[in-house]
N, C-alpha and C positions, 0 to 999 in steps of 0.2 A: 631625529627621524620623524616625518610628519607621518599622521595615519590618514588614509586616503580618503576618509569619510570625513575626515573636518575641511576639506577643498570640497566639498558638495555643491557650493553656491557657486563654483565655477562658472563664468559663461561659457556658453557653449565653443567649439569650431565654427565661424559663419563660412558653412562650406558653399552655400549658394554665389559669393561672390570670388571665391579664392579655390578653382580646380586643384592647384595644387593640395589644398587642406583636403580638398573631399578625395584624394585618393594619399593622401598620407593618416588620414586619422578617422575613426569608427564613427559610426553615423546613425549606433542601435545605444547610444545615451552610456556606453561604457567608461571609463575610467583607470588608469594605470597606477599603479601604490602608491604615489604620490599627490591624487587626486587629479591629475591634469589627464584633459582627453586621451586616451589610448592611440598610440601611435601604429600603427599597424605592422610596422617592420621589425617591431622590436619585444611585442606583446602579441600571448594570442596565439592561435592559428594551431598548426600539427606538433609542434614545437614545446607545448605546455601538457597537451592531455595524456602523455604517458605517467604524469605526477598522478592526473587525475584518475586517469584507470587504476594506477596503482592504490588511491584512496579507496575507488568502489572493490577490487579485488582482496583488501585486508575485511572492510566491513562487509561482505560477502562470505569468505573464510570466518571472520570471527560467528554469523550469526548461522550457520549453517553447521561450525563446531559445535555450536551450542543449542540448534534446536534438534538434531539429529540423533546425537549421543547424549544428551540429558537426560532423557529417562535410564537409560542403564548407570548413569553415574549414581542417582537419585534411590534407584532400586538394589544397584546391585553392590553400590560401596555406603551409602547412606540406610539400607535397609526400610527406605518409605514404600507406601503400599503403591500399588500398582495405579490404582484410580485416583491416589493421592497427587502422585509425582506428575501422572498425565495431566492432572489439571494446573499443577504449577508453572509445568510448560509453555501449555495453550493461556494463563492469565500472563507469564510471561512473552510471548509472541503479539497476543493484542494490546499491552502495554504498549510494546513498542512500535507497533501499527498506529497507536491511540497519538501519540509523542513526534509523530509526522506532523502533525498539527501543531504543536507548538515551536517543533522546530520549522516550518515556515514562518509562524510570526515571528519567534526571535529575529528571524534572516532581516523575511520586510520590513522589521521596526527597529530593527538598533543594532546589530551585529555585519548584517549581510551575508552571504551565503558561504564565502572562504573561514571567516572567523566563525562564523556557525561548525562549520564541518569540523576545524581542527577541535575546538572545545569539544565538542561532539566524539572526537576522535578520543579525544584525553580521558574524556569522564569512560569509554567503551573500555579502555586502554585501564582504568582503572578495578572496573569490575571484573575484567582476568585475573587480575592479581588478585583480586579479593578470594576469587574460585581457585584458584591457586594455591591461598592459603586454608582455606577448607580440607585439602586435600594432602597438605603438608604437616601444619602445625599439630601437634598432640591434643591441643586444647578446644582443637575445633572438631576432634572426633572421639566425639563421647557415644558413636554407636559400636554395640558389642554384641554378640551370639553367643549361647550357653554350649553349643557345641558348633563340631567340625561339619557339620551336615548342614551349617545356617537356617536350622526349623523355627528355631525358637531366639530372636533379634531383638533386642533392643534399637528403635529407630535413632537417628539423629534428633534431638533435641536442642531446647535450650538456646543458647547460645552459637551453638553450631548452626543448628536447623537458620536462625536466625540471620547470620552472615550468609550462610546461601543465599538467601532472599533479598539481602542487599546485595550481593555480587550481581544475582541477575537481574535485578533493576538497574543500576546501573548501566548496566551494558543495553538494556532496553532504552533507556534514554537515550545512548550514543548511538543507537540505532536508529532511532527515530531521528535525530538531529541531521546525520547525514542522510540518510534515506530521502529526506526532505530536499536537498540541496543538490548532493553532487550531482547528478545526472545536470540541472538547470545549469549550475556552475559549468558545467563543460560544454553547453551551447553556447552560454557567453563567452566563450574565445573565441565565437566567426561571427564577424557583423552578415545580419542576416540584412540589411539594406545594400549588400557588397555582392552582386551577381557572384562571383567568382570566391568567394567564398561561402555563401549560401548555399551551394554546390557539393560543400563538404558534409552537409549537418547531418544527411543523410547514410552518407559511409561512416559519420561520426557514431549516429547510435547506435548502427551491427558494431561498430570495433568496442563502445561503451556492453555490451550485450553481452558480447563475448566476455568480456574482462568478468564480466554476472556470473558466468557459468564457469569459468576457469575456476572462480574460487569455491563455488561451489565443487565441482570435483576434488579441489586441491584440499578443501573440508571434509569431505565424502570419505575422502581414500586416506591419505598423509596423516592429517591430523586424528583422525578418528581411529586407522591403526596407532599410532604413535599413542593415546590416552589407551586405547583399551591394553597394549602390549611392552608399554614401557613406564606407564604410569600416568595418572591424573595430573599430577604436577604437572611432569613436561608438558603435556597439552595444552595444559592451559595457560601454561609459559611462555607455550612459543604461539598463540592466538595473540597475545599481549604484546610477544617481539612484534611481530606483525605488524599489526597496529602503529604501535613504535614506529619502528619504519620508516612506515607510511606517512604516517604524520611530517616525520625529520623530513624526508623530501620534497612532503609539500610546500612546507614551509619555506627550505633549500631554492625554492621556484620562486618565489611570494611575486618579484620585480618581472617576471614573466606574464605573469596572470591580470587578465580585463575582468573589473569587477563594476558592479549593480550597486549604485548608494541606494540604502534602504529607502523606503518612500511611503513605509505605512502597511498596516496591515490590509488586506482584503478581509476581515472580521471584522473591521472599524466601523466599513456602512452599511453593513446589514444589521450590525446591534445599533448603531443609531436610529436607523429605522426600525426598529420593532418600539425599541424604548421611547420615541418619541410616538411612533403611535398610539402606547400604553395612554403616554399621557394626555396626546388628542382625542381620546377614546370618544369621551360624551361633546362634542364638535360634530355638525354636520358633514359629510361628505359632498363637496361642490360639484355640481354635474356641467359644470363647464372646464375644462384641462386650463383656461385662463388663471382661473383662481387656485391654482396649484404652484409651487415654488419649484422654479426651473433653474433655478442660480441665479449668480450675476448679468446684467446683461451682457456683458465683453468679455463672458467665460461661458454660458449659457450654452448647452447642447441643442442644436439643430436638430429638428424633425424626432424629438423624442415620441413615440408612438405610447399611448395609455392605450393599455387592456382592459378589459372591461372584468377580466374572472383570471385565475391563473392558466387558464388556455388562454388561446391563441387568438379565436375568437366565441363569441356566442348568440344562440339562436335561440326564439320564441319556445322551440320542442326541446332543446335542453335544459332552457331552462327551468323545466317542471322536475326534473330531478333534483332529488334531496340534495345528488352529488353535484350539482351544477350551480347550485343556491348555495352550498357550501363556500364554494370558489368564489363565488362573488363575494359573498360577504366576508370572506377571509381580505380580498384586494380590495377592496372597499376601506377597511378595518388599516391596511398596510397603508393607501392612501392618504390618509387622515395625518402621515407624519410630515406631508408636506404641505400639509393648510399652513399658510402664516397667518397666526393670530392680530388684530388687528392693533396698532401699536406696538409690534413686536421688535421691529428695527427702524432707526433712522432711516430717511431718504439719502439711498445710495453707499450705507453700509452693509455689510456682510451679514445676515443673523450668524448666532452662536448653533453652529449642523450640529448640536444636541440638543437643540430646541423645535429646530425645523430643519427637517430633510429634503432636498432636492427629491424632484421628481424622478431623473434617470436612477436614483440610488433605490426608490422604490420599486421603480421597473427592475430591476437587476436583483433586487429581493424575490422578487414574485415568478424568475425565471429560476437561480436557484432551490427555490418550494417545489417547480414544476421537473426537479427530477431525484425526489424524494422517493416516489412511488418505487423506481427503478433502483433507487439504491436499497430500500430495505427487500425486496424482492430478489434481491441477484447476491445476501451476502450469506444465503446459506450453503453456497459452494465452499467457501472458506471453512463453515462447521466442519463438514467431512470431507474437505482437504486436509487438515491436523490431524487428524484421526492416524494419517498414512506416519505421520512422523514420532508418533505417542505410541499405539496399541498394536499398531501394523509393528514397529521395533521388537514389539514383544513378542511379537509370532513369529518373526525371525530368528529371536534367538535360539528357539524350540526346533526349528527345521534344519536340514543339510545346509551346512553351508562351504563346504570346501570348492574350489575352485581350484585344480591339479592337485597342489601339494599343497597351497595355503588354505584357511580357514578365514576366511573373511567375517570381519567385524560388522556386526546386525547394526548399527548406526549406518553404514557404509553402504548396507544394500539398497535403503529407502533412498537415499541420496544420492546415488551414482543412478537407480532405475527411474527416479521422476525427472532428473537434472538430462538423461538419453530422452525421455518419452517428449518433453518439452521442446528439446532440440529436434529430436525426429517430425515432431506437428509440422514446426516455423518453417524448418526444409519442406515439406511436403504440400505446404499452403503454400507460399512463396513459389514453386517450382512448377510444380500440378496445376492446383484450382484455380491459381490466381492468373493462369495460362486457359484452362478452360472456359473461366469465366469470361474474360477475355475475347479466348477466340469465338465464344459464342451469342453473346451477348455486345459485344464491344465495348464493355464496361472496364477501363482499367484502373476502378479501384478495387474492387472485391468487392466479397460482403461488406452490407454496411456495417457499421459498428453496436445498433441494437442489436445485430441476428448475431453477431461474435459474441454478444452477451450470452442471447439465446441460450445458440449449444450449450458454453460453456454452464449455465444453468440446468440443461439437461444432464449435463455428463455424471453429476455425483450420483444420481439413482441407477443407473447402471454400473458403477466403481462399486457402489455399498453393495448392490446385489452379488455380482461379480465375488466380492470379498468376501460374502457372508456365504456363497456355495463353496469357495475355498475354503471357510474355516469350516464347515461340517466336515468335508474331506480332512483336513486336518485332525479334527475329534473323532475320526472314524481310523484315522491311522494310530492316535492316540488307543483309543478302546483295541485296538489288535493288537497293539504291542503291548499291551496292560501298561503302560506309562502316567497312569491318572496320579500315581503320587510322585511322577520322576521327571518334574519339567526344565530339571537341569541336564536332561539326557536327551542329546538331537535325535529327531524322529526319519526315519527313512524316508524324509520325504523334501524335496530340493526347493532350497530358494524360489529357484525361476516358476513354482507354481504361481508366486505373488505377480509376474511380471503382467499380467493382462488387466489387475486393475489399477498396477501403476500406469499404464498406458493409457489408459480410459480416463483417469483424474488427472493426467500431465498432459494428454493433449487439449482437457477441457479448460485449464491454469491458460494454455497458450491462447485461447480463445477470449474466456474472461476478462483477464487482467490486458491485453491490449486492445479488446473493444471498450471494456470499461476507463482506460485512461483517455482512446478518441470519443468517446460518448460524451462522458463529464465535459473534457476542455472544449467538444465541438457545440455543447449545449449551456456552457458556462457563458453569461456578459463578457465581454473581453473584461475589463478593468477584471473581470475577477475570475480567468481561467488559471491562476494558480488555486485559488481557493475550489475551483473542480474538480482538480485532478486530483485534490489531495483527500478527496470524499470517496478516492478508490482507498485510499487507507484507512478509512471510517470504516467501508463494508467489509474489509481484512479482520478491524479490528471486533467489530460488532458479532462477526462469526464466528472468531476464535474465543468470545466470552460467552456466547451462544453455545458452544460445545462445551465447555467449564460448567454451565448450569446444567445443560441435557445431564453430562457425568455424574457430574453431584445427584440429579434425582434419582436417575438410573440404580446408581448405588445403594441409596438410602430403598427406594421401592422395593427391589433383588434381592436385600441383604440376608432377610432371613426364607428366604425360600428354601422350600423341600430336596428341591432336585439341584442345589445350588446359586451359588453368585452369580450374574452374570458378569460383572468385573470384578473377578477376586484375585487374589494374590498368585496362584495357582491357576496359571491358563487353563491347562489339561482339565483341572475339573470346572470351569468357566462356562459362560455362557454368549461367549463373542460375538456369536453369529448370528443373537436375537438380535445384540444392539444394533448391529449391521444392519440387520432387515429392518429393526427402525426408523435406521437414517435415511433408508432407502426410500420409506415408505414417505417418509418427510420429505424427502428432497421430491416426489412427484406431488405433493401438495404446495410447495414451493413452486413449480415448473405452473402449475394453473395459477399462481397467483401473482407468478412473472408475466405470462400471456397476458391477465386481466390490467395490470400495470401498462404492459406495452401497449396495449389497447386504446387505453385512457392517452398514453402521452400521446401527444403532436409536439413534430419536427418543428422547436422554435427557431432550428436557422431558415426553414422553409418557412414558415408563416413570417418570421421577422422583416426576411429580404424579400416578400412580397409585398408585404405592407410599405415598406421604405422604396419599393422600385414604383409605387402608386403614388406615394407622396413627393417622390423624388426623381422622376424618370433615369434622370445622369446619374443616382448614385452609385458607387461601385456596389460588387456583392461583396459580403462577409469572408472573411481570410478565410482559408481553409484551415482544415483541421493535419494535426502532424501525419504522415504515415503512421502505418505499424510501426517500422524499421524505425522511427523516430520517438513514437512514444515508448 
């Protein structure tokens, strides 16, 4: 059995001569398991992505099992502190945010996106079992309590402590590997060059969306009672069936599925370009774009536009700014990797692109930089987003939580009330605004996708404020009922007090996270809007290590305070509601330092396509960017 990637040198379909071929076979450079162009009748289409939802459905359930209900596993059967466990969590969650990133290059460089996901799948599929046996084995729970009242614990250790921490790596890795792919993997079943199937992509991403939030509830509810009330074991045994699965059927498909022969990283040219600029460094910078390397000539990019600073353009009165003299001399500095040294190649061969880089690669370096500003500005929504799934858990546990005759599991409420808030947004933008806007404007795409950043940047200082007036009321109900040493005793006071700041941080996630994947891909070079999108799981990852340090100081500062912790083991005698109004207090110094960001960018697809419709009158404009419903 051939693998589909050693037919890569296939020639193509010449569909321009042969009607017949161009509507029997794809035309978006796909490929069938066997390496030969994709036949459309028989690969593809509506016909494959039930495997694939099923893919994102198991890694959905598995990391929603696990980021949900991990601090009560962590706390309340491992006996780790409070501030401990939460920060295991959130370094576990931006691992696996962090691991998107390599799981696109595996994809682009040597695996591809189907063999990425199932590895991915196996190694995720591997770290259940591992939490599995934590939860099983005798030797992996070496924590114990001197009495029935659990005051006095000895934590997990050693050896135990240890396999946890492989278990959830693991599973972060497999997170990250599919996280990266399948959604892409299931646009590759419609040739998007095929009017009549280009049609689907769109109902493709609500049905992929859906599949997102099905397993999230199915994790929320199912799984989360199942560990808290039948045991850890099964839990995390039936995350792994799962998995399982999912995997069997994908595979079960493999001869159905259009696949992408890898073609290289998009990290390749921008580290080429830096490191060759290192070594151009002391080389003048030519102020003619002649003396610049543009390629070969019979591969050479047309109408490559040189900027003069990482904006768009520049003026006499900006350029007096420190910040404007910066930029130039940064793209100055980037330039330098496409001086060819003189003697550097023969007449009419190729240089070695780690000696000298093309122009367009620099140009496409220097737009990437230009949306740095907005990615480190927009990722402390992600800090206290986590927060809801960590410390928010533990304020749950403390309150009402019956629903008729059942008691609902505190993993379960966080997860079922962001997983509704979320869904309630997209309905309401989608139906409402996106109608008002619309009718009144006659604008039918919406907001743009900076201003979805926006809000969503707003939204956490009103969620942390929000949380931190609940938790006073919470410590106010705590002091009437003298419960300060009895935080295993539910307080009269219900669940749904939480539900207004889950609603404020889930509508702001719907904001965020879909303005931030059309912002990246609509302001990413093409050759390198995979590498865009995947800088939303940079600002994921960057915030949820961001909240792991806030923790850790927090802790260390509070520890011996008079009047108490403010994250201590002991919510009741806690101090939650300072941290709260911290993050609160951060995220509006965040929100001015998003403004001043937005400020500074310019729209490179507007400056781009002006510049090229100057130098080019016929040429087309820039593809658009995907819908919401799509990214």
């Amino acid at each position: 059995m051939k693998f589909w990637r050693e037919s890569s040198s296939l020639a193509p379909v010449d569909s321009a001569g042969d009607e017949t071929a161009l509507e029997r076979y794809t035309q978006n450079d796909t490929v069938d398991c066997e390496g030969r162009p994709a036949n459309k009748a028989t690969t593809g289409g509506w016909r494959c992505t039930p495997f694939i939802f099923g893919a994102e459905f198991a890694e959905k359930t598995a990391a929603f099992g696990a980021q949900f209900n991990m601090v009560n596993y962590l706390v309340g059967v491992k006996f780790l502190a409070k501030a401990y466990s939460a920060n295991m969590v959130t370094n576990y969650l931006g691992t696996g945010y962090l691991m998107t990133l390599v799981g696109g290059i595996v994809a682009d460089s040597f695996l591809g996106r189907f063999w990425t996901i199932f590895a991915a799948g196996t190694i995720q599929m591997m770290g259940f079992v591992v939490l599995m046996l934590t939860a099983f084995l005798p030797s992996l729970n070496n924590q114990y309590c001197e009495d029935d009242l659990k005051k006095d614990c000895r934590a997990a250790h050693g050896s135990s402590l240890s396999t946890i921490y492989v278990g959830l790596y693991l599973i972060a890795i497999g997170t990250g590997g599919i996280k990266a792919c399948v959604s892409a993997f299931g646009a590759d079943q419609f040739d998007s060059e095929d009017p009549r199937e280009a049609k689907s992509l769109p109902h493709y991403f609500n049905v992929f969306f859906g599949s997102v939030e099905m397993g999230s509830l199915f994790a929320s509810t199912l799984v989360i009672w199942i560990q808290e009330y039948k045991g850890w074991k099964w839990g995390y045994a039936i995350l792994a069936i799962v998995m399982g699965a999912a995997l069997v059927l994908l595979v079960s498909a493999r001869r159905l599925f259009r696949y992408r022969v890898p073609r290289g990283s998009p990290f390749t040219p921008v580290a080429r370009v830096f490191i060759t600029a290192l070594r151009n460094r002391k080389l003048p910078t030519p102020t003619d774009q002649s003396h610049l390397y543009t390629g070969p000539e019979e591969k050479a990019p047309q109408g490559v536009i040189r900027t003069s600073n990482l904006k768009s353009s520049v003026n006499k009165k900006s350029m007096k700014s420190k910040k404007s003299m910066f930029n130039v001399y940064l793209a100055r500095f980037l330039e330098k990797a496409a001086v060819l040294r003189e003697g550097e190649v023969a007449t009419g061969e190729e240089p070695n692109p780690w000696r000298v880089a093309n122009l367009q690669d620099v140009e496409d370096t220097k737009m990437l930089l230009r949306l740095l500003p907005i990615l480190f500005s927009s990722f402390f929504y992600w800090t206290c987003s986590v927060q809801f799934s960590t410390f928010t858990v533990y304020q749950v546990a403390t309150m009402d939580r019956r629903l008729g005759t059942m008691v609902v599991p505190s993993g379960t409420v966080g997860g079922v009330f962001l997983t509704v808030s979320i869904l309630l947004t997209i309905i309401f933008y989608d139906r409402v605004i996106m109608r008002l806007i619309k009718r009144f404007t006659g604008n039918g795409q919406g907001i743009s996708p900076l201003r979805k950043i926006g809000i969503g940047v707003i939204t956490p200082a009103f969620a942390m404020m929000t949380a931190a007036l609940i938790e006073m009321k919470r410590l106010r109900v705590v002091q009437d009922e003298h419960a300060e040493d009895s935080p295993a005793t539910p307080l009269p006071m219900s669940m749904f007090w939480l539900v207004p700041q889950y609603l404020i941080i889930g509508s702001g996630q719907a904001f965020i996270y879909v303005g931030s994947l059309e912002f990246f891909y609509n302001e990413s070079p093409r050759t390198m809007q995979s590498l865009g999108t995947a800088l939303v799981s940079c600002t994921m990852s960057i915030g949820v290590f961001t909240s792991s340090a806030i923790v850790s100081t927090v802790n260390r500062a509070t520890r011996h305070n008079h009047d108490g912790q403010w994250l201590g083991n002991n919510l009741n005698r806690s101090h939650l509601d300072r941290f709260y109004w911290v993050l609160g207090g951060l995220s509006l110094i965040n929100v001015m330092f998003f403004l001043l960001a937005a400020w500074w960018h310019e729209s490179v697809t507007r400056a781009f396509s002006s510049s090229a419709v100057a130098a080019d009158p016929d040429a087309s404009p820039p593809s658009a960017a995907p819908s919401a419903h799509q990214a």
